[in-house]
Structures are given as C-alpha cells and as structure tokens.
N, C-alpha and C positions, 0 to 999 in steps of 0.2 A: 504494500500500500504506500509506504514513503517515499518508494522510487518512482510513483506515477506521474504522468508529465500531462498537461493541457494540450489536447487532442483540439481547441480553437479556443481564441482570446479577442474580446473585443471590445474597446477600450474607448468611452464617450467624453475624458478629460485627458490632457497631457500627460502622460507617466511613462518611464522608462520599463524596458523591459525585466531590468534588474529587480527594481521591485515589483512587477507581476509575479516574476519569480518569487520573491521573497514573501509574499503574500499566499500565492500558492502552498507553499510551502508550512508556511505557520497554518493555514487551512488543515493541511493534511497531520499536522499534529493533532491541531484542535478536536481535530474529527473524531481521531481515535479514542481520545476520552470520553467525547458525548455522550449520552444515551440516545436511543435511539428513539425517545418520545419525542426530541426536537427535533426541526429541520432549520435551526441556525445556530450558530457560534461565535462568540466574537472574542476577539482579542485586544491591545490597549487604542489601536489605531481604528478598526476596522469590523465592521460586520459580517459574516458569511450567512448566505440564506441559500440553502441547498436542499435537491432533491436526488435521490440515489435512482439511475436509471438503470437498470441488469448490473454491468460491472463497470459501472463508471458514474460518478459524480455532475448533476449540473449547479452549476453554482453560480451565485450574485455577488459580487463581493461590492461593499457599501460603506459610505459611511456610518459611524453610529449614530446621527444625527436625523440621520434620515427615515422615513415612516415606514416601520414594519408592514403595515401590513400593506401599503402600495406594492412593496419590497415583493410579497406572499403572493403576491395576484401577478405583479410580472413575472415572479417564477412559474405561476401556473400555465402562464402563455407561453414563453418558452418551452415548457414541457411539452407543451400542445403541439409546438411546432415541430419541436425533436421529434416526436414520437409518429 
C-alpha cells in the first residue's frame, strides 16, 4: 500500500509536483490508521476525502477550510464518472 503511486493528478491551484507527492504520501499513511467508518482524513495542512474503488483509492485532497460536505458530493461525482 505505501508504494502506491497516483494513477492521475489534477490540480485547480499552482503547486509543484513535489508536494503532490508529499501529500500523497502522508495520505497513504493517514489511511492506514483510519477506520474504515470514515471516508476522510486529514493531516496539519490538509484534508483527504476519499473513496476506495476495487484496488485503488479516489481521493480529494483539500483544504481544511473548506466544506465537507461540498467536498462529499464532489466525490460522489467523480465516483460516478470513474465508475
């Protein structure tokens, strides 16, 4: 699970790849401790709002500022559209 890498990344404010990475990455930590009642995580920066699809993760990352459950409903569409 650590070693998993973003399969697409799309980005609606300036930020370096590096921290994609670096986010991703604390995601995939985060993840591992949740339980699996929530579908978000956050850490000091950032929010994660995710949905687990077969063997792979889609994920919203946000800030913590910003309205869950806006956050919940565009995940849902994205899921929609994945799927």
């Amino acid at each position: 699970m650590s070693r998993q890498k973003p399969l697409l990344a799309r980005q609606f404010v300036e930020i370096s790849k590096v921290r994609i990475e670096g986010l991703m990455n604390a995601f995939l930590k985060l993840v591992e401790h949740a339980g699996a009642d929530h579908t978000y995580v956050e850490s000091d920066c950032a929010r994660y709002v995710y949905q687990p699809l077969d063997n792979v993760y889609l994920v919203l990352i946000t800030t913590k500022h910003s309205n869950i459950l806006e956050d919940l409903q565009t995940l849902r569409v994205f899921a929609t559209i994945v799927q």
